[in-house]
C-alpha positions as CSV (number, residue, x, y, z in Angstrom):
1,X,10.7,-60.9,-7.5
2,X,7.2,-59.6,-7.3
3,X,6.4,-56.5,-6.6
4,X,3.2,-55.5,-4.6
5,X,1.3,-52.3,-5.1
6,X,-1.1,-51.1,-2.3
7,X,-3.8,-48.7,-4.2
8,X,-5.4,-48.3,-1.4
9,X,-3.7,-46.0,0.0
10,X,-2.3,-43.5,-3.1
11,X,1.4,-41.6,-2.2
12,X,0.7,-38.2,-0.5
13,X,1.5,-34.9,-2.6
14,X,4.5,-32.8,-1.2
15,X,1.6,-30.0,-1.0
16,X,-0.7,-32.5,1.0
17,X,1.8,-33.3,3.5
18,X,2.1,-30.1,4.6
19,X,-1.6,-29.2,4.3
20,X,-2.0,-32.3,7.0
21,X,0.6,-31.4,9.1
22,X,-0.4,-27.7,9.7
23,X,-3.8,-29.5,10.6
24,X,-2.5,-31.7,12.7
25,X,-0.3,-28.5,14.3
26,X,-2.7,-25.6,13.2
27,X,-1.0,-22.9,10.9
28,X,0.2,-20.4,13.5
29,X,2.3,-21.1,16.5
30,X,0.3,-20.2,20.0
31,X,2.1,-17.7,22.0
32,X,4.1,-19.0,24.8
33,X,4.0,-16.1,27.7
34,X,7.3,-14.8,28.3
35,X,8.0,-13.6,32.3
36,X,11.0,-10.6,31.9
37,X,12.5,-10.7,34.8
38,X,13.8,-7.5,35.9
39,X,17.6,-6.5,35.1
40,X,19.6,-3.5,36.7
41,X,22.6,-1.9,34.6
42,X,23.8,0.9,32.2
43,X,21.3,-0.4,29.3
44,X,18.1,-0.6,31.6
45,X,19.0,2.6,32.8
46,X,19.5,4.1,29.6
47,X,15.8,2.8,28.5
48,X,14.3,4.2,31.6
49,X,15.7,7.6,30.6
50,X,14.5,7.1,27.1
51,X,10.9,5.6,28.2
52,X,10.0,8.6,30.7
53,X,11.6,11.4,27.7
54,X,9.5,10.1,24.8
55,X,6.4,9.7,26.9
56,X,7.0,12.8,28.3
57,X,7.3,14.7,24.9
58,X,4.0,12.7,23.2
59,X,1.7,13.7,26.4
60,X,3.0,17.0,27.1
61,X,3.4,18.4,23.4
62,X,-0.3,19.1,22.6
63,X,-0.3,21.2,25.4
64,X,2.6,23.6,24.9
65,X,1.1,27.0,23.2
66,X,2.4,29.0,20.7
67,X,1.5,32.7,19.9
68,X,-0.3,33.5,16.7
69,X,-2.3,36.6,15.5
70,X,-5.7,37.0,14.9
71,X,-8.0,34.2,15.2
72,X,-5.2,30.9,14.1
73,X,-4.7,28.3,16.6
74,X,-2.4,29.0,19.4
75,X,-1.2,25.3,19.8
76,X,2.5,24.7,18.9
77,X,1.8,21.3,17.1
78,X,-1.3,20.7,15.3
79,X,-2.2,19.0,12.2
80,X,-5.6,20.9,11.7
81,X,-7.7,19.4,9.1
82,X,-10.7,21.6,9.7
83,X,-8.3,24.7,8.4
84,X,-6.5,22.7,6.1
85,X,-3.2,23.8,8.2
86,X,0.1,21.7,10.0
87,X,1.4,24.0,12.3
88,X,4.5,22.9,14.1
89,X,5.5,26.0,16.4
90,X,7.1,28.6,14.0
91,X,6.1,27.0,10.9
92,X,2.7,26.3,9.2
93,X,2.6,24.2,6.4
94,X,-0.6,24.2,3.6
95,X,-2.1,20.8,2.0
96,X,-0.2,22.0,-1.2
97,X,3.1,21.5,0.6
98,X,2.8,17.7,1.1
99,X,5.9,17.4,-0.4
100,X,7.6,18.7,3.0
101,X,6.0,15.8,5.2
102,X,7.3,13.3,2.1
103,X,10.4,15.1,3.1
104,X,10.7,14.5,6.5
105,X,9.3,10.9,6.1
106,X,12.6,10.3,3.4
107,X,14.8,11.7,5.9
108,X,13.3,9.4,8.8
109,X,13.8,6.1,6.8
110,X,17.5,7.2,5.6
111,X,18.7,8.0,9.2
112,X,16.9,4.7,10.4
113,X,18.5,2.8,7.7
114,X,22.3,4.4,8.7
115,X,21.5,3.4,12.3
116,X,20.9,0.0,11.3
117,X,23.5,-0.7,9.3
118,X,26.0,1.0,11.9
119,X,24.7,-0.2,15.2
120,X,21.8,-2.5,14.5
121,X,18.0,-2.2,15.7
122,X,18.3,0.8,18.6
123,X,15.6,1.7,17.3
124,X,13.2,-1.3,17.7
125,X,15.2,-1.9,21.1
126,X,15.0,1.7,22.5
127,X,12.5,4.1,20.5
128,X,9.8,2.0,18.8
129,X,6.2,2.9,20.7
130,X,5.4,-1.0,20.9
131,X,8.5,-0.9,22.7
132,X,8.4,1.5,25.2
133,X,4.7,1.2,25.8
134,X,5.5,-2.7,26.4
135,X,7.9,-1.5,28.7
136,X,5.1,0.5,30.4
137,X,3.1,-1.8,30.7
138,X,5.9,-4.8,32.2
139,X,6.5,-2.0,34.7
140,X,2.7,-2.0,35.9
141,X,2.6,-5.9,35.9
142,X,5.4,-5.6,38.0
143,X,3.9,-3.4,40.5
144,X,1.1,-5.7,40.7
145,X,2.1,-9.5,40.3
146,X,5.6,-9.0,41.3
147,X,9.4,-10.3,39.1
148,X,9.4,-13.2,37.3
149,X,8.8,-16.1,39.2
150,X,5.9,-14.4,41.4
151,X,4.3,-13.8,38.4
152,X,4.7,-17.2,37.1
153,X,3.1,-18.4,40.6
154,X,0.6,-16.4,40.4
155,X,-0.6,-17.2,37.1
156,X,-0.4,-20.8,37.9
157,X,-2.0,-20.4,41.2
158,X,-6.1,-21.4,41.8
159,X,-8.0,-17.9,41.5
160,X,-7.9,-16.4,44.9
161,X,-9.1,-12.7,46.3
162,X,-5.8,-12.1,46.4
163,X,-5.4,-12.8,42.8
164,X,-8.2,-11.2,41.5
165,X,-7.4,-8.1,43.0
166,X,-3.7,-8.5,41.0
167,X,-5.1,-9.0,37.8
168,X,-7.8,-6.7,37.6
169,X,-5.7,-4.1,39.1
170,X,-3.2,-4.1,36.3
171,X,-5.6,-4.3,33.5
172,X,-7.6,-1.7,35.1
173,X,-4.3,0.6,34.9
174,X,-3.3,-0.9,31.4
175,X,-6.5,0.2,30.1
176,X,-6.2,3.7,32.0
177,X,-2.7,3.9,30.0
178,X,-4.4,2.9,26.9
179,X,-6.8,5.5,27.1
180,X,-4.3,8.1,28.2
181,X,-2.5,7.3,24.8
182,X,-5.6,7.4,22.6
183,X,-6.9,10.8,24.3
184,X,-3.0,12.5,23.4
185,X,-3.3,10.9,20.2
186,X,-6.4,13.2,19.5
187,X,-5.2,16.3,21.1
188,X,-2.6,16.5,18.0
189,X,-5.6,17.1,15.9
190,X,-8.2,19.2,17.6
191,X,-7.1,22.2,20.1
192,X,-6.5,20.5,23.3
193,X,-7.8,22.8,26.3
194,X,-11.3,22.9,24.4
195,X,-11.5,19.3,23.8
196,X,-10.8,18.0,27.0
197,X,-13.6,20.3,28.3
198,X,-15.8,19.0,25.2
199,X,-14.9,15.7,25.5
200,X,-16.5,14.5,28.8
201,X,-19.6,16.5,27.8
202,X,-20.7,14.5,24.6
203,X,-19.7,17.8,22.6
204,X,-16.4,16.9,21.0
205,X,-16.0,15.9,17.7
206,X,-17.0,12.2,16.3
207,X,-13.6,11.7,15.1
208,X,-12.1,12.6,18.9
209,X,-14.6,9.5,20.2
210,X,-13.5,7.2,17.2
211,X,-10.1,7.4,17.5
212,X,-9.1,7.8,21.1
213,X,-11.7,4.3,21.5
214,X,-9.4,2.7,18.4
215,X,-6.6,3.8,20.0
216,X,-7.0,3.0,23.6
217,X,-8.0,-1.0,22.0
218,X,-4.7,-1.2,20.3
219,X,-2.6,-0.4,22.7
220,X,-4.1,-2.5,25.3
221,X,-4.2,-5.2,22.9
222,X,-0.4,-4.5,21.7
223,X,1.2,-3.6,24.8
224,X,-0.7,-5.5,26.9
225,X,-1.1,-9.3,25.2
226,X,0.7,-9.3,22.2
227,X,3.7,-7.6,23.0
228,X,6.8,-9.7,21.1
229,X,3.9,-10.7,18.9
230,X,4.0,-7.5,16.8
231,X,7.5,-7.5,16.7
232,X,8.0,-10.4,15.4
233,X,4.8,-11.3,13.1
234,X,2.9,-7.5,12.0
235,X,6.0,-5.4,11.7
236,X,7.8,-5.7,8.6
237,X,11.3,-4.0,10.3
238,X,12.7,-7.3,11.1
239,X,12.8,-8.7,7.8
240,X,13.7,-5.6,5.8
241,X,16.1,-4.9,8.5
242,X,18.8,-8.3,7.0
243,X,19.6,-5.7,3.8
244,X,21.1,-3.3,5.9
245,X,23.2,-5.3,8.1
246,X,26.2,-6.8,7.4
247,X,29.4,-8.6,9.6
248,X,31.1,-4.8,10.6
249,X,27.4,-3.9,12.2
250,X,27.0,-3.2,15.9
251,X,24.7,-5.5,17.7
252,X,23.9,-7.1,20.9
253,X,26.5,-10.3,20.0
254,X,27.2,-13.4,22.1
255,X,31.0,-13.7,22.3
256,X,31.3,-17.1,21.9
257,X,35.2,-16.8,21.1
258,X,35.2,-16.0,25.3
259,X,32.0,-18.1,26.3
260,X,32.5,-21.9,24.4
261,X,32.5,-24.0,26.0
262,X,30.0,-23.5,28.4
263,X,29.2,-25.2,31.6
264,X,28.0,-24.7,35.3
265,X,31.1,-23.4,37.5
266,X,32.0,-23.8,40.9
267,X,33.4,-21.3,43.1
268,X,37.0,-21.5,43.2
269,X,37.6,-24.4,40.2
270,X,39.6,-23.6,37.5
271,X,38.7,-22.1,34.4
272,X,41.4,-23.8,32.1
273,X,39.9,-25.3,29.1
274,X,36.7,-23.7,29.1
275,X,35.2,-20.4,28.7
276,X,33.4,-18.0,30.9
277,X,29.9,-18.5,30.5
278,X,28.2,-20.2,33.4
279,X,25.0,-21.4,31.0
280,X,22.7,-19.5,34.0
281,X,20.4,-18.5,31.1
282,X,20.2,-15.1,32.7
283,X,20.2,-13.9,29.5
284,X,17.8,-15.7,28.2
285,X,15.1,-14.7,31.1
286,X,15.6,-10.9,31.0
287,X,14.5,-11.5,26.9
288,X,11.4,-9.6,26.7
289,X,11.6,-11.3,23.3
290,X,12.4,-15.1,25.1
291,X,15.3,-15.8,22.8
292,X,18.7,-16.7,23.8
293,X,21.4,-14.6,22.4
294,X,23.8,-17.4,22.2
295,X,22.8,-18.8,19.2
296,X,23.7,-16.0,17.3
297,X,21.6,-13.2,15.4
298,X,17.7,-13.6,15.1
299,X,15.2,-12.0,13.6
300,X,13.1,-11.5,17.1
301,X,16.4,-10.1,18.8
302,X,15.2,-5.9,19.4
303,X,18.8,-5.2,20.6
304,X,17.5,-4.1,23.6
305,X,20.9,-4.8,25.9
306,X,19.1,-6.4,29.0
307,X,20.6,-9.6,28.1
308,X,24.4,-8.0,28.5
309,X,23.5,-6.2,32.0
310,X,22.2,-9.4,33.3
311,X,25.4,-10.9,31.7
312,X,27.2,-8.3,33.3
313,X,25.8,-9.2,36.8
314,X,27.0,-12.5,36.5
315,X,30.5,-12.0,35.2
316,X,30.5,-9.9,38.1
317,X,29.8,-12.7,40.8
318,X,32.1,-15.1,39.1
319,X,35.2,-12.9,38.7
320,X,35.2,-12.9,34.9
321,X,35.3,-9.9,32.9
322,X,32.2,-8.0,31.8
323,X,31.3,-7.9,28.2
324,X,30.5,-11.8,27.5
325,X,27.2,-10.3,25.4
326,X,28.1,-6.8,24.5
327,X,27.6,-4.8,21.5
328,X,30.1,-6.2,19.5
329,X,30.5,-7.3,15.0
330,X,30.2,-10.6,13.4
331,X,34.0,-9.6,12.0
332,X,35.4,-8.8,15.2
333,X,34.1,-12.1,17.0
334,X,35.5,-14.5,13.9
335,X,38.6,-12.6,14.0
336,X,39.0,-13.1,17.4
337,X,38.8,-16.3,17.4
338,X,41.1,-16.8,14.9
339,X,43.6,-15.2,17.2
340,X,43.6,-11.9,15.1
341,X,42.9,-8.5,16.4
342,X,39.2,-6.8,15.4
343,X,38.8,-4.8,13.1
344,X,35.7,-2.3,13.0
345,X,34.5,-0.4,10.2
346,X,32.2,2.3,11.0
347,X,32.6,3.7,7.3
348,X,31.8,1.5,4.5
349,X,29.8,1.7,1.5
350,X,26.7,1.3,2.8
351,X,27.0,3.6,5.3
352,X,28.0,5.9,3.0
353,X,25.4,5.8,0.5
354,X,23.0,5.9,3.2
355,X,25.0,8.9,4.6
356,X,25.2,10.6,1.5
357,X,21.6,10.4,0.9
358,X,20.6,11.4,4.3
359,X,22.7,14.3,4.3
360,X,21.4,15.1,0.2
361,X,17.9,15.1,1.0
362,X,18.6,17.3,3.8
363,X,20.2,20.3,2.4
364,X,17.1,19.8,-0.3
365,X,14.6,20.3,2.3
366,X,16.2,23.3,4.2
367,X,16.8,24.6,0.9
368,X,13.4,24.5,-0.1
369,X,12.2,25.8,3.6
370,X,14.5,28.7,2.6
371,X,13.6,29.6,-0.5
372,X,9.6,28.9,0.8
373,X,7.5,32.0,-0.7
374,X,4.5,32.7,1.6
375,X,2.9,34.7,-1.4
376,X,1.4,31.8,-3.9
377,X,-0.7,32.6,-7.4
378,X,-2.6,30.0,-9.5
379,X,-4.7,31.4,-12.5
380,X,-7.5,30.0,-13.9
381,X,-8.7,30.9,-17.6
382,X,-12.2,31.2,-18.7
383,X,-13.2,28.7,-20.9
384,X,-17.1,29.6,-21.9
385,X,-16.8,31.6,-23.7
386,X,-13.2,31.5,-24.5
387,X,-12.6,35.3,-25.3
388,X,-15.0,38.5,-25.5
389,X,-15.0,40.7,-28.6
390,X,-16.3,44.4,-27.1
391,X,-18.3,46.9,-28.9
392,X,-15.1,49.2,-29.6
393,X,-13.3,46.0,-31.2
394,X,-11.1,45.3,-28.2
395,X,-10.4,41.2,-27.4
396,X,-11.3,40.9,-23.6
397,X,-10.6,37.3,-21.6
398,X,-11.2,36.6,-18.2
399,X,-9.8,34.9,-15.4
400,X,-10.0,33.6,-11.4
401,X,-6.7,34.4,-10.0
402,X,-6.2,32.5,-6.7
403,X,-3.9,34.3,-4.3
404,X,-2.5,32.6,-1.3
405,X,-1.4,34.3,1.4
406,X,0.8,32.1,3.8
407,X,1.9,34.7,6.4
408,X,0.5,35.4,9.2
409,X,0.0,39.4,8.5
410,X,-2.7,40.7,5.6
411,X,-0.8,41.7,2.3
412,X,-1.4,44.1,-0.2
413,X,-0.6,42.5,-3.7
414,X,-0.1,44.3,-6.7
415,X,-1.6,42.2,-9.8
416,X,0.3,42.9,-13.5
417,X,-0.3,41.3,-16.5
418,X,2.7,40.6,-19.1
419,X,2.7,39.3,-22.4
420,X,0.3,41.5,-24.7
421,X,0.9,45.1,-25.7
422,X,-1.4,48.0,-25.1
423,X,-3.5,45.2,-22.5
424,X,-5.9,46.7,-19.6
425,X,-6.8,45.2,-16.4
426,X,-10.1,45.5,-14.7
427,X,-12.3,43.9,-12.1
428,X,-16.2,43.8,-11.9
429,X,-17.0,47.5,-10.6
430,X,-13.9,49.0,-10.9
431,X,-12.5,50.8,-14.3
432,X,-9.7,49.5,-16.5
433,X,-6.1,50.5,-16.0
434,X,-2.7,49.7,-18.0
435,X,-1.4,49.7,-14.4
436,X,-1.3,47.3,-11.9
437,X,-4.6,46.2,-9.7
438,X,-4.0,46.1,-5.6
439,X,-5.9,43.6,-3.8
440,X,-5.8,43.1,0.1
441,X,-5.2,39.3,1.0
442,X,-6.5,38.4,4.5
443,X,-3.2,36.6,6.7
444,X,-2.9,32.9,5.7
445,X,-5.7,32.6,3.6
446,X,-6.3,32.0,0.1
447,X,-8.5,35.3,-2.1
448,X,-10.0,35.1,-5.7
449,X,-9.7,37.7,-7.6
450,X,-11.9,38.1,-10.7
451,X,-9.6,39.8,-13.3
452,X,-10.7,41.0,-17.1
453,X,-7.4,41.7,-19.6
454,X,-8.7,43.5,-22.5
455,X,-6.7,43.8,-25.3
456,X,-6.6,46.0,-28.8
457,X,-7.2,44.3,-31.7
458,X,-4.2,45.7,-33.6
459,X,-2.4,44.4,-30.7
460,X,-3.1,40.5,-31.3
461,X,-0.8,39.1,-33.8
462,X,-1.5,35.5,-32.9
463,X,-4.6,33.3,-32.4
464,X,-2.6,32.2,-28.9
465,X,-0.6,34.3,-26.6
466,X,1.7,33.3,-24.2
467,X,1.4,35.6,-21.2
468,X,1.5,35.7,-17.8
469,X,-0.1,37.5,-14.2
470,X,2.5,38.6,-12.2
471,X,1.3,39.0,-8.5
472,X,3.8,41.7,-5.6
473,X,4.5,42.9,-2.6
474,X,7.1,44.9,-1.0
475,X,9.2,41.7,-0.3
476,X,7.6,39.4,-2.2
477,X,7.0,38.5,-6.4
478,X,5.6,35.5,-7.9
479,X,4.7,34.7,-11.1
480,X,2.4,32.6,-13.4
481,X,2.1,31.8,-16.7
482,X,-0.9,31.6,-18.7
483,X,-2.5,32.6,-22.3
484,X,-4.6,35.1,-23.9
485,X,-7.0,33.6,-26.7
486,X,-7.9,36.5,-28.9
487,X,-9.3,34.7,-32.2
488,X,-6.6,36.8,-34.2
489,X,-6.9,34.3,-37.3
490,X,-11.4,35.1,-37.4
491,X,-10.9,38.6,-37.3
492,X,-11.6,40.8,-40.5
493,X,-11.2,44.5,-41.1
């Protein structure tokens, strides 16, 4: 037999192959438009509710006030960089009490990774911005374009007045939106009555311009072209979102224990031998993600419910029971059809560690909002020179005591010092004293105090002292440690 070889033409790497066929493809997938059509039930309803509450809460917040003395911001929630301050109504927090926002952000990933693995994504189906901006934003199109089919007409249809005046009505009032969003975005950060009178004037701040601009782009962009885009490609949630589910968590399910086998019905046939789903792919146009929940979890699915009111409608029509798509378990749809009765487990291990954590890092942060001390001290220790020997014999070292003041009222602190016998305080102009130095802090700032501790000589048994500044009010003590250099060991009689 003889075997021909063709080197003409060499064998094609595995790599190559796939370099060629993304060529021949291109890398990325275009984007298909998806038409919503509009659904009406309990879980539209519910994300109307949602959508007008959160928008509510994220335009109107920078404008609610809150009363505070003397010359500190009166706006209940700002995050005031200028000051160094994040006020959030009765509480102000300082740059050195980071450690709170970590906090918060701990406690925001543990309760979203409990929801998860209890009742899938609600939030990227209910909460999410890109959501319920994109929701927004559907809305408007609707307004202008029409439901699903009008909009697919239109888009196909030659350009026309008629359509013109469609299309640039609803960008027009996406980009209105947009900017509505950047221009709240901003009022978190600066006070809000005197930058919206700044604003149109060319007198507010460059970072006001910069970011309401960024911000006004990216949601018009997001909201407005990408829309499932995001949520599937740029946001990592989807794919981190498979360790916290398992069979026993709720999500939008396809029942196909009730649905298989599917098939177009006619009014008044029977429905032995097959189940209850029509195949109308209602469900699948509703999808603002354009999936069909019937073949089973995905990674684009936002567990939005639309799919199981427009389900619902259907059922409805055909005298079948609601619930075909419902929020239902892996578990409880195999054991179903199995002909056993489902089980659903709310409380399993995962839940519980995520519960235990949740509820952990909790009591740690009310604890430590508690126990938070509004008085603060840090203590700085000259180092050139080190340590003064005066004219009498006396060691004398000096420091920079920074006091922080976080109430809202002026304090009078009483400054001790601990640690060295016979030691005397002083500060530049005023005489020493064994007894404690006052000083008056201004409200919710920070003071230096310049403080001299002078010491006797027969008093220093040790080159280095441990001692420490201990800073008082009437409700209030706080104390830091620090040391006294004297030199004992170069000292000679």
């Amino acid at each position: 037999m003889t075997v021909v070889i063709d080197r003409t033409s060499p064998p094609q790497s595995a790599a190559a192959k796939v370099r060629a066929k993304d060529k021949a493809s291109g890398l990325y997938k275009p984007r298909t438009p998806i038409y919503p059509k509009l659904v009406h039930g309990r879980w539209r309803t519910i994300k109307w509710v949602l959508l007008i509450a959160m928008l509510g809460i994220y335009y109107v917040t920078p404008w609610i006030r809150w009363e505070r003395p003397g010359l500190l911001p009166d706006q209940a929630v700002l995050v005031d960089f200028e000051g160094g301050r994040f006020y959030f109504f009765g509480l102000q927090l300082w740059p050195q009490e980071v450690y709170f926002i970590t906090g918060l952000l701990v406690m925001a990933a543990l309760a979203l990774f409990l929801v998860t693995a209890l009742f899938g994504r609600l939030w990227c189906g209910y909460a999410c911005p890109q959501t319920v901006w994109t929701d927004l934003y559907i809305y408007v199109e609707r307004l202008f374009e029409g439901d699903r089919n009008a909009r697919m007409r239109l888009d196909k249809s030659p350009w026309t007045f008629d359509k013109l005046w469609r299309k640039a009505g609803k960008h027009l009032t996406w980009l209105g939106i947009a900017f509505g969003t950047g221009g709240a975005w901003i009022f978190y950060f600066h006070d809000a009555p005197t930058l919206i009178r700044t604003y149109w004037v060319g007198q507010g701040p460059a970072t006001g311009y910069i970011f309401s601009i960024l911000l006004t782009f990216t949601t018009y962009v997001f909201a407005g072209h990408m829309r499932e885009q995001v949520c599937t490609y740029m946001c990592p949630w989807p794919r981190i979102q498979g360790a916290m589910l398992d069979q026993h968590s709720l999500q939008v399910t396809y029942r196909f224990d009730r649905g298989e086998p599917r098939g177009a019905h006619k009014k008044g046939a029977d429905w032995a031998g097959r189940g209850s789903c029509v195949d109308c792919n209602q469900c699948v146009v509703v999808c603002p993600m354009g999936i069909d929940i019937r073949n089973g979890p995905q990674l684009e699915c936002i567990n939005c419910g639309l799919c199981i009111d427009a389900c619902d409608e259907i059922m409805v029509k055909v005298e079948q029971p609601k619930g075909l798509i419902a929020y239902d378990t892996d578990a409880a749809v195999a054991a179903r059809s199995q002909g056993q009765p489902a089980i659903y487990r709310l409380i399993r291990p995962r839940t519980i560690y995520y519960a235990v954590a949740l509820a952990g890092v909790s009591a740690l942060m009310i604890w430590g909002l508690a126990q938070r001390a509004s008085l603060d001290l840090h203590v700085l220790r000259d180092r050139n020179p080190t340590f003064v020997q005066l004219k009498d014999g006396s060691i004398r070292d000096g420091y920079t005591l920074k006091i922080a003041n976080r109430s809202f009222e002026p304090a009078d602190v009483a400054i001790a010092f601990t640690g060295v016998n016979g030691a005397t305080l002083k500060t530049p102009g005023s005489p020493a004293t064994q007894g404690p130095l006052v000083a008056r802090v201004p409200a919710n700032e920070v003071r230096a105090v310049r403080v001299f501790v002078s010491a006797p000589r027969s008093a220093l048994s040790d080159t280095n002292l441990a001692a420490a500044f201990v800073v008082s009010t009437a409700d209030e003590r706080v104390e830091a440690k620090t040391q006294f250099l004297s030199g004992a060991a170069n000292h000679h009689d």
